[in-house]
DODOBA-887947 format. One record per residue (C-alpha): chain; x, z, y. Coordinates in steps of 0.1 Angstrom, whole numbers, m for minus. Last residue first. Layout:
! DODOBA-887947
+-------+-------+-------+-------+
: lumvo :    px :    pz :    py :
+-------+-------+-------+-------+
:     A :     X :     Z :     Y :
...
+-------+-------+-------+-------+
***
This chain:
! DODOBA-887947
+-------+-------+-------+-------+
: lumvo :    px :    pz :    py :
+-------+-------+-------+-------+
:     A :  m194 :  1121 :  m187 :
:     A :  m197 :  1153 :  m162 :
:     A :  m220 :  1155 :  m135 :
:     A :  m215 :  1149 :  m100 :
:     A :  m242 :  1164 :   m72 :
:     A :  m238 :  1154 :   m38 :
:     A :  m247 :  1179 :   m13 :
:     A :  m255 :  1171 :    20 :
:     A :  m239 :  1181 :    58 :
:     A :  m246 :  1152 :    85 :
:     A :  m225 :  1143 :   114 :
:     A :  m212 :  1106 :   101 :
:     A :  m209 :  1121 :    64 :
:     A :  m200 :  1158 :    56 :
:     A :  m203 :  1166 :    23 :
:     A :  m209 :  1199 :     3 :
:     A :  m199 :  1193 :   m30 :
:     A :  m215 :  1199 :   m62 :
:     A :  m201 :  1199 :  m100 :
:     A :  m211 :  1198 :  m128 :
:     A :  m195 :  1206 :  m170 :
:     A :  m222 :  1226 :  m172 :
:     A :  m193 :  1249 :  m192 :
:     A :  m169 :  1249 :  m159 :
:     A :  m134 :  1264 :  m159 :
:     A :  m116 :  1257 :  m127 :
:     A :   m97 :  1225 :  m124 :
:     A :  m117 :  1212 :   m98 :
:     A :  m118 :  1243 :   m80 :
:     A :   m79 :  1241 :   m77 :
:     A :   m75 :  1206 :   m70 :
:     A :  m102 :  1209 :   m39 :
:     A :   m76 :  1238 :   m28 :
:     A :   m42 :  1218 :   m32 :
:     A :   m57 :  1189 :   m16 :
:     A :   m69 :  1215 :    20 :
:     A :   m97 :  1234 :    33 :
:     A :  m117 :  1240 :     5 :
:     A :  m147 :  1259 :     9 :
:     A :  m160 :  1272 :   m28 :
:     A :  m197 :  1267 :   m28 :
:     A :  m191 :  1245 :   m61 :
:     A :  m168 :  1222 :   m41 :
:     A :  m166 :  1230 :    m7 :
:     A :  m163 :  1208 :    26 :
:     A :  m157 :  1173 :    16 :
:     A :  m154 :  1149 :    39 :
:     A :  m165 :  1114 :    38 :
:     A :  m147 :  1083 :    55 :
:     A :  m151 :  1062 :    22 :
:     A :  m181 :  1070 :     2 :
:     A :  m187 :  1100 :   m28 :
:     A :  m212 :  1089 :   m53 :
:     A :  m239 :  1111 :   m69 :
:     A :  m244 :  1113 :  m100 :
:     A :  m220 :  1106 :  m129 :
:     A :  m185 :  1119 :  m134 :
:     A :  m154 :  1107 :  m146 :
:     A :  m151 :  1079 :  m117 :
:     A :  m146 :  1043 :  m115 :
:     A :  m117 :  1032 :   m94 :
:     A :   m96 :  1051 :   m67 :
:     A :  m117 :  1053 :   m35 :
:     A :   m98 :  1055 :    m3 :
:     A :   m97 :  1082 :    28 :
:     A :  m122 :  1105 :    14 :
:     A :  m109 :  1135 :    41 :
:     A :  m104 :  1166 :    23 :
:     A :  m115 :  1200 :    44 :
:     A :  m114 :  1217 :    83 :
:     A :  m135 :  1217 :   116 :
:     A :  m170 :  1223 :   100 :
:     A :  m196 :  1198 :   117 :
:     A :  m171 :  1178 :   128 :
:     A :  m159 :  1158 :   160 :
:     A :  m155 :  1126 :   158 :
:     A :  m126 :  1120 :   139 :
:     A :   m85 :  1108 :   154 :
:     A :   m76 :  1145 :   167 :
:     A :   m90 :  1160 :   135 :
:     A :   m65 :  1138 :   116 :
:     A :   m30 :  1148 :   135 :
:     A :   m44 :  1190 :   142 :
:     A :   m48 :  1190 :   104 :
:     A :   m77 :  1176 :    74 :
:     A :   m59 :  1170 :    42 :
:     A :   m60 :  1136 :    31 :
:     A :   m77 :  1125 :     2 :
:     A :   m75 :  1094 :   m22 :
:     A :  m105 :  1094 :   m42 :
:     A :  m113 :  1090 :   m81 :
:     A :  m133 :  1123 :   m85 :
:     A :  m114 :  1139 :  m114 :
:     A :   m83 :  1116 :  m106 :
:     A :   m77 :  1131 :   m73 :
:     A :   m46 :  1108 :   m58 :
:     A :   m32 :  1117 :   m23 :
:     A :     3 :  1126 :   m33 :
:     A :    12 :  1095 :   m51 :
:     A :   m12 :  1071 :   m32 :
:     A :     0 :  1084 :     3 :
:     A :   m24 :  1078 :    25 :
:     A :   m12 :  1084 :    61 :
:     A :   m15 :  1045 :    72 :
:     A :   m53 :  1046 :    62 :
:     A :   m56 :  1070 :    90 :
:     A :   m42 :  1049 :   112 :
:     A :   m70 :  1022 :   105 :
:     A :   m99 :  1042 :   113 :
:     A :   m91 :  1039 :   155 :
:     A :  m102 :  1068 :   166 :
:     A :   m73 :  1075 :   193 :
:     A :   m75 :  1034 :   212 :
:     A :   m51 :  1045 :   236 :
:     A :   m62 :  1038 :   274 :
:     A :   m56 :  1007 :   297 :
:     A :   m67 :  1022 :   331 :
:     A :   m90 :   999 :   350 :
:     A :   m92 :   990 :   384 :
:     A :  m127 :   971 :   391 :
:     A :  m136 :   938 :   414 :
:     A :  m171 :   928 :   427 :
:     A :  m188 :   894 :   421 :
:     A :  m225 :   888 :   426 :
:     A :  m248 :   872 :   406 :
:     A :  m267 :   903 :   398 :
:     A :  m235 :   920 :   384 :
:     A :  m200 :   899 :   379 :
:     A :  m169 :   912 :   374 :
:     A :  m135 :   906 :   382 :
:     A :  m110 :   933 :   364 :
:     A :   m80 :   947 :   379 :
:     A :   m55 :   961 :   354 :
:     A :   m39 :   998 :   354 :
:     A :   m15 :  1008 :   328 :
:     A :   m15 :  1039 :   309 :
:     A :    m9 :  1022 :   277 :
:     A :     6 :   992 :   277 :
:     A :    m7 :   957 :   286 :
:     A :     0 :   922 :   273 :
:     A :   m19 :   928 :   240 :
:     A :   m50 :   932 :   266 :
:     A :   m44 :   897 :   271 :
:     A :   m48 :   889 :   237 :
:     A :   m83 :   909 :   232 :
:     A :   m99 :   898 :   259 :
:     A :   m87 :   863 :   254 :
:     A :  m102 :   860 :   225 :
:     A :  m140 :   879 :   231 :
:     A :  m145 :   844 :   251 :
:     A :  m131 :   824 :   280 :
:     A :  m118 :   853 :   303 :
:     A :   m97 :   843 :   336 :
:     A :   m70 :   855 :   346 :
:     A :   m62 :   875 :   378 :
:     A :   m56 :   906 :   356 :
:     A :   m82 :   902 :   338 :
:     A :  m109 :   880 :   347 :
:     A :  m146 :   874 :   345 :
:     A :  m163 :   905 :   331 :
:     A :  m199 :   898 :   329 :
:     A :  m218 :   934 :   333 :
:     A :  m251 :   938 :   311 :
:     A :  m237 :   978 :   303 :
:     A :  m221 :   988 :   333 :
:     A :  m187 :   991 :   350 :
:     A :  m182 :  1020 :   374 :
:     A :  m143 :  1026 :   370 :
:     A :  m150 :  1058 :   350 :
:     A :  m172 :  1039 :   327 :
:     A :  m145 :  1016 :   323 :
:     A :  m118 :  1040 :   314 :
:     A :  m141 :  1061 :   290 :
:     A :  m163 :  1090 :   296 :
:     A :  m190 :  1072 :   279 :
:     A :  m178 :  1040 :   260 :
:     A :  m196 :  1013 :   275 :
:     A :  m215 :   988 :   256 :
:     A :  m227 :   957 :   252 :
:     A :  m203 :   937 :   282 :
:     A :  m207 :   900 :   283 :
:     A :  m174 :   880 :   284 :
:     A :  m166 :   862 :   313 :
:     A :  m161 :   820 :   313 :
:     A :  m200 :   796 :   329 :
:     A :  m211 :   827 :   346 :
:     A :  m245 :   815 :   360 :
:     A :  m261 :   844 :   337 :
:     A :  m299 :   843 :   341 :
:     A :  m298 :   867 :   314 :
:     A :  m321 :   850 :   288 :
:     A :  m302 :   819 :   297 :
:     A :  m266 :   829 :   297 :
:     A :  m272 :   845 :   261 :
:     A :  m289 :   818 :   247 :
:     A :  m258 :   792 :   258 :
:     A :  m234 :   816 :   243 :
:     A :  m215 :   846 :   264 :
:     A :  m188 :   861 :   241 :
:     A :  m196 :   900 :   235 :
:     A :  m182 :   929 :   247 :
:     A :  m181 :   968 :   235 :
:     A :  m162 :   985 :   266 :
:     A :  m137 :  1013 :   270 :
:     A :  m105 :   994 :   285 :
:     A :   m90 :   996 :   252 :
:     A :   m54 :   999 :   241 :
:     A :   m38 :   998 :   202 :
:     A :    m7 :  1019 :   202 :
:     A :    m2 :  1008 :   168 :
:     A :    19 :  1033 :   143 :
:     A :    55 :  1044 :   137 :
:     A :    63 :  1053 :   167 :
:     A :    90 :  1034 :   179 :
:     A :    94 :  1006 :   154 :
:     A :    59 :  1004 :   148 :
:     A :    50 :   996 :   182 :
:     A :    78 :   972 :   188 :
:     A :    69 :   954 :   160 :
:     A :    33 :   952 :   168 :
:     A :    36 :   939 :   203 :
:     A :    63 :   911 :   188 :
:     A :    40 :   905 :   161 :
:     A :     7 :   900 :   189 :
:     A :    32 :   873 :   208 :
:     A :    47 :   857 :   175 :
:     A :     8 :   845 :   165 :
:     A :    m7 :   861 :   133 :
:     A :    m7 :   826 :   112 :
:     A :   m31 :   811 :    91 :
:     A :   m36 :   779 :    70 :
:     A :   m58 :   757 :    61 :
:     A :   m39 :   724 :    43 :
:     A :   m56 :   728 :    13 :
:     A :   m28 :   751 :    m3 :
:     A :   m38 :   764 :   m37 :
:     A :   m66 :   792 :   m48 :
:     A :   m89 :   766 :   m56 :
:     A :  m112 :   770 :   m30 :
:     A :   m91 :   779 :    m3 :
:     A :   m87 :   794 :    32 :
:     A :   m50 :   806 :    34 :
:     A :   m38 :   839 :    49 :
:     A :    m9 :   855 :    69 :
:     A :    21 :   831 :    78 :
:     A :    32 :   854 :   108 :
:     A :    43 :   834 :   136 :
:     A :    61 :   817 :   164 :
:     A :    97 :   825 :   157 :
:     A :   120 :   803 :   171 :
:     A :   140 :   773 :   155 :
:     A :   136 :   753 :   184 :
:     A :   114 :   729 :   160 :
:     A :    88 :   758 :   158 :
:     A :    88 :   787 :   131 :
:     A :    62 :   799 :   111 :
:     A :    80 :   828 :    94 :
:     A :    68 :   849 :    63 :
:     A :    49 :   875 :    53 :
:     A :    26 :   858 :    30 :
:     A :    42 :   825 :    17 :
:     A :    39 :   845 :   m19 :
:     A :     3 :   828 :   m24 :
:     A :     6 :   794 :    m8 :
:     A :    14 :   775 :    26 :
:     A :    16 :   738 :    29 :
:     A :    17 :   736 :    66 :
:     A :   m18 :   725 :    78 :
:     A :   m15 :   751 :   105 :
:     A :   m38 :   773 :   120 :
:     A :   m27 :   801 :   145 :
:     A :   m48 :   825 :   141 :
:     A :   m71 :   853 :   167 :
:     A :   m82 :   885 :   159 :
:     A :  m107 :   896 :   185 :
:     A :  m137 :   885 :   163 :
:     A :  m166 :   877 :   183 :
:     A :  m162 :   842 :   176 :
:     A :  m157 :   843 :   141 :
:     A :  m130 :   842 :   121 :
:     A :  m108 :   827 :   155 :
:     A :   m81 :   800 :   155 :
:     A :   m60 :   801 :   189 :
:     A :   m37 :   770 :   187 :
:     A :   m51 :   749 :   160 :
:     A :   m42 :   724 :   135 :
:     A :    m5 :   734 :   147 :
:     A :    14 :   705 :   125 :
:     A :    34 :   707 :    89 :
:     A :    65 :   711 :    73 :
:     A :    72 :   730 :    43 :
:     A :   102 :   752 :    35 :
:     A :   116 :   774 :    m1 :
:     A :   138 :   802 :     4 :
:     A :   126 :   823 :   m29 :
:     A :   102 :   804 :   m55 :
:     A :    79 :   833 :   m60 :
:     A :    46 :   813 :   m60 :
:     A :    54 :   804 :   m22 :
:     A :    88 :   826 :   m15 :
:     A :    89 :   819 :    25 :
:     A :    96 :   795 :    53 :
:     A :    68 :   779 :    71 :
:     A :    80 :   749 :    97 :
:     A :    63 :   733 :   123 :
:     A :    54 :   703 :   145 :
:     A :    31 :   705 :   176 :
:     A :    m6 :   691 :   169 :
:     A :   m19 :   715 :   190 :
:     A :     4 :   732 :   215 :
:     A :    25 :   762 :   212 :
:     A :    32 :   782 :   248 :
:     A :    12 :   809 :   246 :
:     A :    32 :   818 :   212 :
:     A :    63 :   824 :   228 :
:     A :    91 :   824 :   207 :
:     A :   110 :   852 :   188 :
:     A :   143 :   852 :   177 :
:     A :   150 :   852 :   142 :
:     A :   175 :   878 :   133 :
:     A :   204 :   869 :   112 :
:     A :   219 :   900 :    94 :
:     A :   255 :   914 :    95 :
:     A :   245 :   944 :    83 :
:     A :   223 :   957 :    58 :
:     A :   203 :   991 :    55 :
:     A :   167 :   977 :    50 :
:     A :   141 :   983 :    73 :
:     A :   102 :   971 :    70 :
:     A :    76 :   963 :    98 :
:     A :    39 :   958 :    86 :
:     A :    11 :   936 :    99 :
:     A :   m22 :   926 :    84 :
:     A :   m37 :   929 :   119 :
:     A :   m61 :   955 :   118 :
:     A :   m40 :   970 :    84 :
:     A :    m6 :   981 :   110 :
:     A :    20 :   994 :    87 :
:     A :    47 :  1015 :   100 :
:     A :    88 :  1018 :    88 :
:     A :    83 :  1009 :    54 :
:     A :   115 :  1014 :    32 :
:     A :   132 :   986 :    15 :
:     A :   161 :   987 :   m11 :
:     A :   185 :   957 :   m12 :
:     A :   192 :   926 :   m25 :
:     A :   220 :   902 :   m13 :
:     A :   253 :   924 :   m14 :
:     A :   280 :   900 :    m1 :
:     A :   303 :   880 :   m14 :
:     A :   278 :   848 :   m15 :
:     A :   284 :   852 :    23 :
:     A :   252 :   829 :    46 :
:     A :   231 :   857 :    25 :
:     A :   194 :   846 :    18 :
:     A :   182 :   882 :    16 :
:     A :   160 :   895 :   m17 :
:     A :   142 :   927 :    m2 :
:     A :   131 :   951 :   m31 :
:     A :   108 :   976 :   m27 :
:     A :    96 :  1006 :   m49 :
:     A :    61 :  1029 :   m50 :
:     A :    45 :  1005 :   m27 :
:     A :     5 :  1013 :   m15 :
:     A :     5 :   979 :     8 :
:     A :    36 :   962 :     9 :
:     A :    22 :   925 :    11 :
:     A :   m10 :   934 :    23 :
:     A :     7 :   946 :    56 :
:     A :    21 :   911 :    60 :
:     A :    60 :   909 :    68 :
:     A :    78 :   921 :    98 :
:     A :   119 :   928 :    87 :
:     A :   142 :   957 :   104 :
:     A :   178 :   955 :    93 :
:     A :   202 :   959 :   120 :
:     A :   206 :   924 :   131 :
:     A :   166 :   925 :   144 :
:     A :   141 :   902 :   136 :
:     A :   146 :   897 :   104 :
:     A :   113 :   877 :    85 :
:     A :    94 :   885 :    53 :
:     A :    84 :   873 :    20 :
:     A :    60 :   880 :    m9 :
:     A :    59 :   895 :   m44 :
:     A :    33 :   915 :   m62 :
:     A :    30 :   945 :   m88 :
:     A :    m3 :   962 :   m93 :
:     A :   m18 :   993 :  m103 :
:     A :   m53 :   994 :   m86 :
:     A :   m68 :  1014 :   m57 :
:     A :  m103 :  1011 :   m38 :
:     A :  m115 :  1007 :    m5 :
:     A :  m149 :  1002 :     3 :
:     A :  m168 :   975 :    12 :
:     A :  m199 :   986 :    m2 :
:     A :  m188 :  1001 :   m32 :
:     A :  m198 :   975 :   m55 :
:     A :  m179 :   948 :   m29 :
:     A :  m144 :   966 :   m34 :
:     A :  m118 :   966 :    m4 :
:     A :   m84 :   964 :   m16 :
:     A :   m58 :   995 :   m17 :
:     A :   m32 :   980 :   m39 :
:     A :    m1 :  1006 :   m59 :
:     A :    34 :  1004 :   m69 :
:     A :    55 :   974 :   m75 :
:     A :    70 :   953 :   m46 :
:     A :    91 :   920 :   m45 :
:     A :   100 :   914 :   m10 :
:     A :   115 :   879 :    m4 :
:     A :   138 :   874 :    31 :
:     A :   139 :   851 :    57 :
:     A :   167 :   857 :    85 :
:     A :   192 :   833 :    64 :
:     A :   169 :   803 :    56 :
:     A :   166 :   798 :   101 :
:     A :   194 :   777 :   104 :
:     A :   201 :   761 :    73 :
:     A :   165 :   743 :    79 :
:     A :   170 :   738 :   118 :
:     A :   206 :   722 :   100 :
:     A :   187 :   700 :    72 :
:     A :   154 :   695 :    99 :
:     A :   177 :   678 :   126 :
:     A :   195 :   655 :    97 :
:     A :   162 :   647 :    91 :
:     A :   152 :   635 :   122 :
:     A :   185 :   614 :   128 :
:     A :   184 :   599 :    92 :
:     A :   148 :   587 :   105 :
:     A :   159 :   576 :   136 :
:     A :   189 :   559 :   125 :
:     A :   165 :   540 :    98 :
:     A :   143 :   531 :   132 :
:     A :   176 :   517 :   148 :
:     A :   184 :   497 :   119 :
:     A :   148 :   483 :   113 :
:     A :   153 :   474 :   151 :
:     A :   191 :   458 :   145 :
:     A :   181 :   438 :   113 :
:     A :   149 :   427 :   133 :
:     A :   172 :   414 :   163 :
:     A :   196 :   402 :   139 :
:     A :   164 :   379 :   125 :
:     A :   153 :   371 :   160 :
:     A :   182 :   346 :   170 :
:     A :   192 :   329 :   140 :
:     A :   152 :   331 :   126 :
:     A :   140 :   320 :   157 :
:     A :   168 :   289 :   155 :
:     A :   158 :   284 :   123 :
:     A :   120 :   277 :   136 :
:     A :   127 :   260 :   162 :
:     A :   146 :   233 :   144 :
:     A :   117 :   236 :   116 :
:     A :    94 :   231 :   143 :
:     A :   110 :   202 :   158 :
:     A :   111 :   184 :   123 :
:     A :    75 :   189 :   120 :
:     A :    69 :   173 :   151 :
:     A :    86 :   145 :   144 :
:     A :    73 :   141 :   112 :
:     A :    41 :   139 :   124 :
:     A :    51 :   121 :   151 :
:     A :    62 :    90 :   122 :
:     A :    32 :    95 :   106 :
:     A :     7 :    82 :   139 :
:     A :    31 :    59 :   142 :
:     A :    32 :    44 :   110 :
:     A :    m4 :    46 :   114 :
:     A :    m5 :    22 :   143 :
:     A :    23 :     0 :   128 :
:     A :    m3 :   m10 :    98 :
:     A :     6 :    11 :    66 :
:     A :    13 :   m10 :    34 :
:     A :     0 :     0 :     0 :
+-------+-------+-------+-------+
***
């Protein structure tokens, strides 16, 4: 077949063309191609760069976190007692972080909780040196799941602490810690969320981090990429008892408050301004004609207490503290972190839409149940017969009650497990009076009429529970 000369043509561009593209075409790929070469370089650089940056952040921080392996006894709170706290035999194993060269670690309270022995495991930098060593709790704070620990060891790396205002959502992190007891292991994550809250009334406040963090993580460091401390790892929501990427941390500025607390006194000076308050909602705002848009709504005012004195009243919006302003519950509570006890802040407030301003002095919180909890000790405290923990009512205890009905006895400050007796059933915070019509004023004494001789094989005690006198009657298996 022969093509006319307009069709040769026509073919004849074609190839043209194509020929013009192909020259283009190699001369793309001769120019572009070490252009490509040089990006996928630079982005390979990058990468090495990065995590050549986690390898030393990671050799860094390994040396101030520690494993704690403890064996002794678990207060846990126990549904069929109505929240109660009861004691089990247990043996568990977490982690913790230095924060001072001299020995003292922060963990989780729930980590050490009820020890009879523990051991800290330290990642020395020296292979020479001594690298586990006995631990002794310094103060344990339960509100916050905090506990500070001291171990005698020099030479330690302390973590310094950072500034937990300052982390941002979706900032990268680090958890270091003993997950499933494998000691000095590290995950990497982001901040899910900077001030995670339970609920919203709930003045604890999280970091949450989709770090993978897992049972034995407890206790220790969330750290940022400066390499400072910026929390506690605490707890993980889960359904299958794994990581799921929910994750929470007690933030570095509530530990720091906690550590130093401990460290002096050996318990939580915990302030209070002497109000009950309550985040405003929409409902809230419009059943009280509230044009408040931040404040929290006060409930309650303690009487005799630091707000009452300063005039505040119950339907009050507080708006600030100390010049800044309140959001929510939250921020109450964290700022008042900031304060110490016998301080004076200015609170704005709002009453029948309009705004006045209050001095307030930050008081101790003296009834808080917690510290009581921190005097239990399991060995010393245990009454098998009637499966409670008790603490011997002095000037320490009777100072941190309301005031009772009889001023001495055996405060119920745990339950043990089942009982030997049926009948009645003692509760948490009770306080036993006399056993029998015996007064007993002290452990030894309750121990003493229990042990006495008894053929009905019954006992009753006179009870004191939230200002009222019964008898419970407990009769023997």
């Amino acid at each position: 077949m022969q093509l006319g000369p307009l069709a040769f043509r026509v073919l004849s561009g074609s190839v043209m063309r194509t020929n013009t593209t192909l020259s283009i075409a190699l001369l793309s790929l001769f120019f572009v191609s070490p252009l490509l070469a040089q990006s996928r370089t630079s982005e390979a650089l990058s990468l090495a760069g990065f995590s050549s940056s986690l390898q030393e952040l990671s050799s860094r921080i390994s040396p101030s976190v520690v494993q704690i392996t403890v064996t002794g006894y678990g207060i846990a709170s126990d549904a069929q007692h109505r929240g109660a706290s009861t004691l089990s035999r247990e043996r568990s194993m977490g982690s913790g972080v230095v924060v001072s060269v001299d020995g003292y670690i922060m963990t989780n309270a729930h980590v050490v909780e009820g020890a009879r022995t523990i051991r800290v495991k330290t990642n020395r930098v020296s292979t020479e040196q001594t690298s586990i060593f006995d631990g002794k709790v310094i103060g344990i704070d339960r509100q916050l799941d905090l506990a500070l620990l001291k171990i005698e060891a020099a030479g330690l790396r302390a973590l310094p602490f950072g500034n937990s205002i300052n982390v941002k959502q979706g900032e990268l992190v680090l958890a270091f810690g003993s997950p499933r007891g494998m000691d000095n292991s590290v995950t990497m994550g982001i901040v899910s969320a900077v001030a995670r809250q339970l609920n919203e009334d709930d003045p604890k406040i999280f970091i949450q981090t989709d770090t993978a963090i897992n049972p034995g993580n407890s206790g220790g460091p969330l750290v940022d990429m400066a390499g400072r401390l910026v929390g506690i790892n605490t707890f993980i929501l889960s359904e299958s008892g794994g990581s799921e990427g929910i994750g929470f941390a007690v933030p570095s500025n509530v530990v720091r408050n906690v550590y130093a607390s401990l460290k002096q006194d050996g318990h939580v000076h915990r302030g209070r301004i002497g109000i009950s308050a309550r985040t405003i909602t929409p409902a809230l705002a419009s059943a009280f004609n509230l044009k408040a848009e931040n404040g929290v709504l006060v409930e309650d005012i303690l009487p005799g207490g630091p707000a009452d004195n300063a005039g505040l009243e119950v339907g009050d919006v507080v708006l600030s503290l100390g010049g800044r302003s309140l959001r929510n519950v939250r921020d109450l509570a964290l700022q008042l972190y900031e304060y110490r006890i016998g301080d004076t802040v200015e609170l704005q407030v709002q009453r029948n839409q309009s705004n006045a301003t209050a001095a307030v002095t930050v008081a101790e919180n003296q009834d808080d149940p917690q510290r009581l909890a921190d005097l239990v000790d399991p060995e010393k405290a245990l009454i098998p017969e009637l499966a409670i923990l008790g603490l011997t009512i002095d000037d320490t205890i009777r100072d941190i009650l309301p005031p009772l009905r009889i001023p001495d006895g055996v405060l119920v400050a745990a339950l043990a497990g089942p009982p030997r007796y049926f009948g009645d059933e003692l509760q948490q915070a009770d306080i036993i009076h006399a056993v029998n019509g015996h007064r007993v004023t002290s452990l030894e004494a309750i121990r003493s009429e229990l042990g006495r001789p008894n053929r009905a094989g019954t006992f009753v005690l006179q009870v004191e529970r939230q200002g009222t006198l019964r008898f419970l009657v407990l009769e023997s298996n």
